[in-house]
N, CA, C and O atoms as a GROMACS GRO file, in nm:
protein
  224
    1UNK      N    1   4.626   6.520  -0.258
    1UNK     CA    2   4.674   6.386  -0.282
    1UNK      C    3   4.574   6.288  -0.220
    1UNK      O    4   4.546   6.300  -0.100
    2UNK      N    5   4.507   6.174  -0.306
    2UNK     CA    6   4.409   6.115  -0.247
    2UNK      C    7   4.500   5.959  -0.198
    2UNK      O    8   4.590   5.890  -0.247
    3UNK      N    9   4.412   5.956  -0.075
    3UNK     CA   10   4.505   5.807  -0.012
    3UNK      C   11   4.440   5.661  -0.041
    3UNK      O   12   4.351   5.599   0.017
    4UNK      N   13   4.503   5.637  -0.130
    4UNK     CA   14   4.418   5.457  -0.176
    4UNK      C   15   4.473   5.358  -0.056
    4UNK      O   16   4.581   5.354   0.003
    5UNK      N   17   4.319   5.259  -0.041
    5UNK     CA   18   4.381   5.180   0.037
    5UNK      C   19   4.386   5.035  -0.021
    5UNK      O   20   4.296   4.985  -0.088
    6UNK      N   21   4.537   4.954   0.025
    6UNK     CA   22   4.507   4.811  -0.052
    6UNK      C   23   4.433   4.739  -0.047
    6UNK      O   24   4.438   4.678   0.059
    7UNK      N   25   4.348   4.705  -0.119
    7UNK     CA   26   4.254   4.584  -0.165
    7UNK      C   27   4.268   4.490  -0.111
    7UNK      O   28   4.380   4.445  -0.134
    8UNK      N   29   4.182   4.401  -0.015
    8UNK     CA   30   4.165   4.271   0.015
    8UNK      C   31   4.211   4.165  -0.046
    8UNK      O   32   4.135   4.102  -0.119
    9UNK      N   33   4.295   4.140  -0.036
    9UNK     CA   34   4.283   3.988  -0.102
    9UNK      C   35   4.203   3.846  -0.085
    9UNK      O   36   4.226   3.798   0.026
   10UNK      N   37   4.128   3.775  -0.154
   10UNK     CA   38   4.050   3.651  -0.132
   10UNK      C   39   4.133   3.523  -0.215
   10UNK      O   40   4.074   3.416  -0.230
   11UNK      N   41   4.243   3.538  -0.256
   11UNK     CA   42   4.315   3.384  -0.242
   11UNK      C   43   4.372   3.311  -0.182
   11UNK      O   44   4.405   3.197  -0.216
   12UNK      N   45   4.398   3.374  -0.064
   12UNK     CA   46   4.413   3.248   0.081
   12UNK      C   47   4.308   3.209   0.098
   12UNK      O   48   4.314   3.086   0.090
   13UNK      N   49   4.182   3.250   0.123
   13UNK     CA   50   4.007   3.222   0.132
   13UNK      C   51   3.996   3.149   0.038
   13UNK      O   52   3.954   3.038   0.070
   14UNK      N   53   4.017   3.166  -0.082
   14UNK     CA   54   3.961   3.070  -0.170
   14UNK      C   55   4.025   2.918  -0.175
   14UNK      O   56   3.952   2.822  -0.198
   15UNK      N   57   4.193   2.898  -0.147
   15UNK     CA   58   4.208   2.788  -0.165
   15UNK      C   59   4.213   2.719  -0.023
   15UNK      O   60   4.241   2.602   0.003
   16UNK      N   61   4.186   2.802   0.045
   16UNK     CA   62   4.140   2.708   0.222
   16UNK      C   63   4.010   2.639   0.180
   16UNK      O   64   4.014   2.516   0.187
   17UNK      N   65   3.894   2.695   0.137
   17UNK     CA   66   3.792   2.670   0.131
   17UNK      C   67   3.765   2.538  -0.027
   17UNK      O   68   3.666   2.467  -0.046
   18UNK      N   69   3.852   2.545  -0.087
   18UNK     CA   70   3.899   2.430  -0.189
   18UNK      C   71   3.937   2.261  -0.108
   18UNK      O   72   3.895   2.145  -0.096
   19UNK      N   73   4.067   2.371  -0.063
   19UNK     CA   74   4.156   2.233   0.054
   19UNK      C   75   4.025   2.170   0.152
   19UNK      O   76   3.986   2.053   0.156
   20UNK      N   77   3.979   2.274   0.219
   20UNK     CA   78   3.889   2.197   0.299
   20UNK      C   79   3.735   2.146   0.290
   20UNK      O   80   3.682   2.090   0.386
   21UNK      N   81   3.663   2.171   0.164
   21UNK     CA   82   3.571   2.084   0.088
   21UNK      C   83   3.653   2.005   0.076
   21UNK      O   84   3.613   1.916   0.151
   22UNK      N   85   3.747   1.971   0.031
   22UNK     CA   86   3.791   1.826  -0.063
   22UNK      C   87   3.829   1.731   0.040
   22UNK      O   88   3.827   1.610   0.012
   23UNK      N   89   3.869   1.779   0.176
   23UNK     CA   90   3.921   1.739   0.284
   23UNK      C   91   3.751   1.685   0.344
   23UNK      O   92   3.727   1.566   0.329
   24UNK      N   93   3.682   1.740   0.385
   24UNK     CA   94   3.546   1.720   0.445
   24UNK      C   95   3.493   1.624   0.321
   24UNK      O   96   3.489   1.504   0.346
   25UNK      N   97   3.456   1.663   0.201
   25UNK     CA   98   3.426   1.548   0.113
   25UNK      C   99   3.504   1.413   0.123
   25UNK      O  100   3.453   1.302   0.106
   26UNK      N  101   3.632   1.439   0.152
   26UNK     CA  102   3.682   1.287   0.137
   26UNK      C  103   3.646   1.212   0.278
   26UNK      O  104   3.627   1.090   0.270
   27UNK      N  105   3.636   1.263   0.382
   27UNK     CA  106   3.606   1.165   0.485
   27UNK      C  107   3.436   1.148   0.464
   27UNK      O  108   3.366   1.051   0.497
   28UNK      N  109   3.412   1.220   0.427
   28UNK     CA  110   3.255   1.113   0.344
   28UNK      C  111   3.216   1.072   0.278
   28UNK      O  112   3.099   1.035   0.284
   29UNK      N  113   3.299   1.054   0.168
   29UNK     CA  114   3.340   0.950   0.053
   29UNK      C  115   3.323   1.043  -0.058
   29UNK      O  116   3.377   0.994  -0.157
   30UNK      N  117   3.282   1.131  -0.078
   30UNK     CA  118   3.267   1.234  -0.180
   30UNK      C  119   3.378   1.308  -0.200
   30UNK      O  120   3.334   1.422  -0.182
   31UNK      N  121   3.510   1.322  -0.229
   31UNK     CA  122   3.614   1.431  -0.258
   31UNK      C  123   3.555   1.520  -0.382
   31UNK      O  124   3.574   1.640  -0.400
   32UNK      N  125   3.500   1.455  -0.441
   32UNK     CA  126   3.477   1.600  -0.576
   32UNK      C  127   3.344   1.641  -0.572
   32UNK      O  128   3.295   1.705  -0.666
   33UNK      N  129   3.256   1.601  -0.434
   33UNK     CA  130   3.137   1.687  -0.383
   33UNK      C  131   3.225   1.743  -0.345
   33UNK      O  132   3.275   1.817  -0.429
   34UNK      N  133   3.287   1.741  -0.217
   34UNK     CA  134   3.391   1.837  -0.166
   34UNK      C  135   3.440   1.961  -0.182
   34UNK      O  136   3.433   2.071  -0.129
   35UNK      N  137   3.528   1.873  -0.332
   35UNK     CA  138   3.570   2.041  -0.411
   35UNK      C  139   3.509   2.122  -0.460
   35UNK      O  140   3.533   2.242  -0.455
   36UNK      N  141   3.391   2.049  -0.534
   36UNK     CA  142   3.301   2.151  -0.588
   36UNK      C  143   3.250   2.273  -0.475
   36UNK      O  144   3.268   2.395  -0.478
   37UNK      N  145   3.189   2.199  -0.387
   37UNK     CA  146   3.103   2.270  -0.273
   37UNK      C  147   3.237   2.408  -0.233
   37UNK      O  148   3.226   2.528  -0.258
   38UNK      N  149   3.346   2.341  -0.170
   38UNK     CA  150   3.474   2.434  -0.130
   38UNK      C  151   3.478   2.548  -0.272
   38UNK      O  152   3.430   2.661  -0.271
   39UNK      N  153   3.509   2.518  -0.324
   39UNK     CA  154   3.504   2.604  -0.454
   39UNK      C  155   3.413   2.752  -0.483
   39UNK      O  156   3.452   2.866  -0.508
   40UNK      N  157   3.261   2.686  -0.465
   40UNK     CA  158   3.162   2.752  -0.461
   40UNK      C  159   3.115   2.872  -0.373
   40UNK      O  160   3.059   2.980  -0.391
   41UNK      N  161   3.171   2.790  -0.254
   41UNK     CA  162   3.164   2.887  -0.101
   41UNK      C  163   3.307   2.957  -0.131
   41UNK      O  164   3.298   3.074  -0.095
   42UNK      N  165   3.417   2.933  -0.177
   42UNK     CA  166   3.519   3.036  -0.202
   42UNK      C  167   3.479   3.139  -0.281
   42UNK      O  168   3.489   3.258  -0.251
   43UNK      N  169   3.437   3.099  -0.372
   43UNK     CA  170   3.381   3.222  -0.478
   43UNK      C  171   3.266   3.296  -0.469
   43UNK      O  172   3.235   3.391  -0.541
   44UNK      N  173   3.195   3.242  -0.364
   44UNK     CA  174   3.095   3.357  -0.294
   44UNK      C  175   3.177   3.460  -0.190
   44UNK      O  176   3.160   3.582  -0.181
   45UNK      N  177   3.258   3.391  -0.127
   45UNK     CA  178   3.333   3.465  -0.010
   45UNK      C  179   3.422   3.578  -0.084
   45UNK      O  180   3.421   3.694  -0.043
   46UNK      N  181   3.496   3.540  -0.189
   46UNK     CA  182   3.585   3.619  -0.299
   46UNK      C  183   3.469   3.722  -0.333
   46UNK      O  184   3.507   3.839  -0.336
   47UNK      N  185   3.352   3.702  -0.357
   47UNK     CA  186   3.245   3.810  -0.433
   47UNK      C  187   3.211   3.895  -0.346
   47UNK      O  188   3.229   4.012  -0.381
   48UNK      N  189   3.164   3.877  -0.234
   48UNK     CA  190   3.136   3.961  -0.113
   48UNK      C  191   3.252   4.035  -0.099
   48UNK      O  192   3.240   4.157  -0.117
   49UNK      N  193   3.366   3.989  -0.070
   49UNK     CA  194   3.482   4.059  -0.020
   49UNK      C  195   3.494   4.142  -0.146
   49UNK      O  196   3.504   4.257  -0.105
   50UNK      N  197   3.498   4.144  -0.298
   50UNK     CA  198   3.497   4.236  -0.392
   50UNK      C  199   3.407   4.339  -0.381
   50UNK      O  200   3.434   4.446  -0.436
   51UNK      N  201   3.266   4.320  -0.297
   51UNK     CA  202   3.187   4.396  -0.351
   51UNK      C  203   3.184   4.524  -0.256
   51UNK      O  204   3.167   4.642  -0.287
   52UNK      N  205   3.206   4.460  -0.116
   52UNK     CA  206   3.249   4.520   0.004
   52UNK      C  207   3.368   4.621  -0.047
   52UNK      O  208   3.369   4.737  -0.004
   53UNK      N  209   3.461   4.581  -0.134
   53UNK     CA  210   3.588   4.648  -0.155
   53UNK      C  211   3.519   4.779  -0.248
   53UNK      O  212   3.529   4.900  -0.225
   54UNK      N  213   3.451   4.714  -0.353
   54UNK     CA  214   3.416   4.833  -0.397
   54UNK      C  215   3.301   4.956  -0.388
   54UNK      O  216   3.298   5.053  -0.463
   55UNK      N  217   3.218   4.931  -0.291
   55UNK     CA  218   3.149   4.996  -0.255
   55UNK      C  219   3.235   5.155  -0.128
   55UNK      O  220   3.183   5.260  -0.091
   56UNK      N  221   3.380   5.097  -0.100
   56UNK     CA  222   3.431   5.180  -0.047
   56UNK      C  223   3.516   5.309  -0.097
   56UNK      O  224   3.563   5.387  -0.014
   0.00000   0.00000   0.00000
């Protein structure tokens, strides 16, 4: 019997990193630099953590 283990999840990571670009963009007048940037760095962090997952 082989033992799987559960998968990481990266959607708390991703929408912290949303919330807080848009949060850091808005106190510098940019909110949708913000989100974009938050966004971007979520979905790198989500990719790593996938790739990490599957290499195991």
């Amino acid at each position: 019997m082989s033992m799987k283990k559960n998968p990481t999840g990266a959607g708390a990571i991703l929408a912290l990193t949303i919330l807080g670009g848009t949060i850091l963009g808005g106190l510098m007048g940019q909110p949708s630099i913000g989100l974009l940037t938050g966004t971007a760095v979520g979905i790198v962090i989500a990719l790593l953590l996938w790739l990490r997952e599957r290499e195991k």
